[in-house]
N, C-alpha and C positions, 0 to 999 in steps of 0.2 A: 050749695054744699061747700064746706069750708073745705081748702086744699091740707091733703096730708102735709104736717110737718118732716123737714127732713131731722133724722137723726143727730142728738149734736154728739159729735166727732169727743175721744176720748183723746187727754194731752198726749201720749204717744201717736194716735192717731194723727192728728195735727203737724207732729214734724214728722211721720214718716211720709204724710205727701208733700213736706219741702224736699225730702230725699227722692221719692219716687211716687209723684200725684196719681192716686187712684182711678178718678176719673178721666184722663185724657191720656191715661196708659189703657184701660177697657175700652175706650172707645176705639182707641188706638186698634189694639188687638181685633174687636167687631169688625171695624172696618175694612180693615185687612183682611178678611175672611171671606167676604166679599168682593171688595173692588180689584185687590191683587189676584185675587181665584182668576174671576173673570179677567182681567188683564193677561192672565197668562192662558187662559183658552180664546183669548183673540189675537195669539201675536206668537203662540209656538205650533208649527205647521201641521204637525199630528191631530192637535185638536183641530184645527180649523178643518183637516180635512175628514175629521168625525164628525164634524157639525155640519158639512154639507152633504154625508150620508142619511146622518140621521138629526132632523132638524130639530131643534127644541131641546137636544141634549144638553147644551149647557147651560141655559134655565136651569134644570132640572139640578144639573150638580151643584150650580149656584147657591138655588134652595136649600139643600142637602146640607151642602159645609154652614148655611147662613143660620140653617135652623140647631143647626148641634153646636155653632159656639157661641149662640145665643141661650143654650140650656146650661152648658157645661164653661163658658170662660169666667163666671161671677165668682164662684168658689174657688176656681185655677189664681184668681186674681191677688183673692184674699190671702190663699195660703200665701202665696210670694211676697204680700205686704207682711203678712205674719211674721218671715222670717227675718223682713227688714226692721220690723218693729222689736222683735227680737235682740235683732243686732245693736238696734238703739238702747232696749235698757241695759246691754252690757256694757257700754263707751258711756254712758251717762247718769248723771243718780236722778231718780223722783224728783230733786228739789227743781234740777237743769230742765229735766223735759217739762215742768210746770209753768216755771219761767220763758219760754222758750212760746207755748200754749199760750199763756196770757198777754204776750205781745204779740203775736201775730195767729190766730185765730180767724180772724178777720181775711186773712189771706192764705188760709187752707178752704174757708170755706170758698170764697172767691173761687180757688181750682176745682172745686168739686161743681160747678158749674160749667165748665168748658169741655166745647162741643167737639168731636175732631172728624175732619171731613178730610178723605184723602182724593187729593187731586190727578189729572192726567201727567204721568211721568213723576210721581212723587213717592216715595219709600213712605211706612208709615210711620216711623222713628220721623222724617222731616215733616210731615205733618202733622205730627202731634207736637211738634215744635214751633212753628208757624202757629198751629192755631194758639196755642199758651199765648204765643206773643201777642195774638190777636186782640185776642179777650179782652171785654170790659173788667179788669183787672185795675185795682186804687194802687199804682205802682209808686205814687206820691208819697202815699201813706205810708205804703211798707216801707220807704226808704227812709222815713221819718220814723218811725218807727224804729226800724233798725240802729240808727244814730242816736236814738235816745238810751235805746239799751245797750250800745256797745260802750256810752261814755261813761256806765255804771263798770266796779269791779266785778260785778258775779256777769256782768252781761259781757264784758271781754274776754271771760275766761270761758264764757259758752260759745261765743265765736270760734274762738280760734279751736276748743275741740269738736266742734260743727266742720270745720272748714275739715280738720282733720279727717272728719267722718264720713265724711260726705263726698272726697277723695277715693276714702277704701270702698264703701260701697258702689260706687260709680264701676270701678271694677271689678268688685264681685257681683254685681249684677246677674251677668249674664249665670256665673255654676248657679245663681239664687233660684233662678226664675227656669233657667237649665232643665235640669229632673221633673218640674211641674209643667211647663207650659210644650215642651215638644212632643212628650204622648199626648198630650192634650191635640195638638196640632195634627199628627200624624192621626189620631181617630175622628180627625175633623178630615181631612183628604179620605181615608175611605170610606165616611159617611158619602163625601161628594160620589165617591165612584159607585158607591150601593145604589145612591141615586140614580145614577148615570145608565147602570145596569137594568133596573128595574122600571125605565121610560123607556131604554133600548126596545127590554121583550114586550113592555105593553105596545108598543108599536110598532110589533112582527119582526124586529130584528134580533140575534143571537148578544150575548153579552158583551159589553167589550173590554171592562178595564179588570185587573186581576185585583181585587180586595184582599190585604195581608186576615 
């Protein structure tokens, strides 16, 4: 059976994961929703000492946050690229983001390939950076690349309001993603504790965590 094609990325699409790469910021997030979960029910003393009343509990809530930001962070993802993508057709015209597209293409689809695994003692922001760096990425290329198009007129004039851009959004970031991703987050925590509650009473114990 032949494998699904993946979708080819629309020229905005393309440089908005130079600005902010889709795929190793979701993983990013997935990951985090798990390994950091659990990271913090084995190392803050409250949980630990729920988890030796009632064993299996943190499985349980694990499950919980693992299964709701894997239903719900695809969309959360998107809108956030939305409004990056947004921001880009305002600093730039159709002809820039086309040009931009058809040089380096090659190296959006490249990120959209990279995997992000968060390690022991590692934040997910530094592992989704580690692994970028990782990746079998043609870093060759895109540098050549790049030097072919910045030694044209239109390809200098899109650098340097790239570099502009990509400055402002770097710190608008976080109000971007702000409003979308931390309800997102906060119904991902009392998913875990719904969880947490509903392993509790199946096995004979009263509830424990307060769900907002």
């Amino acid at each position: 059976m032949a494998q699904p094609q993946t979708p080819r990325l629309s020229d905005v699409e393309v440089l908005s994961n130079y600005f902010a790469p889709r795929q190793p910021m979701l993983e990013m997030f997935q990951d985090a929703c798990a390994t950091l979960f659990r990271r913090r029910l084995t190392t803050d003393p409250g949980e630990i000492a729920v988890e030796r009343r009632i064993p299996g509990i943190g499985d349980a809530m694990v499950r919980g946050i693992t299964d709701y930001c894997a239903a719900h962070l695809e969309p959360a993802v998107d809108a956030m690229l939305g409004k990056v993508q947004a921001r880009i057709a305002d600093d730039l015209t159709p002809a820039e983001i086309r040009l931009f597209a058809d040089n380096f293409r090659f190296a959006s689809e490249e990120m959209m390939a990279v995997q992000v695994d968060i390690r022991e003692g590692e934040t997910a922001a530094a592992a989704a950076r580690r692994s970028i760096d990782e990746a079998n990425r043609d870093t060759a290329r895109f540098d050549r690349a790049g030097q072919a198009l910045a030694a044209t007129p239109a390809g200098a004039t899109l650098f340097a309001k790239i570099i502009a851009l990509n400055a402002a959004l770097q710190a608008e970031l976080p109000s971007i993603g702000g409003p979308i991703l931390n309800p997102l987050l906060k119904a991902a925590m009392n998913s875990a504790r719904k969880s947490g509650n509903d392993y509790a009473v199946r096995n004979g114990h009263r509830p424990v965590y307060i769900v907002d």
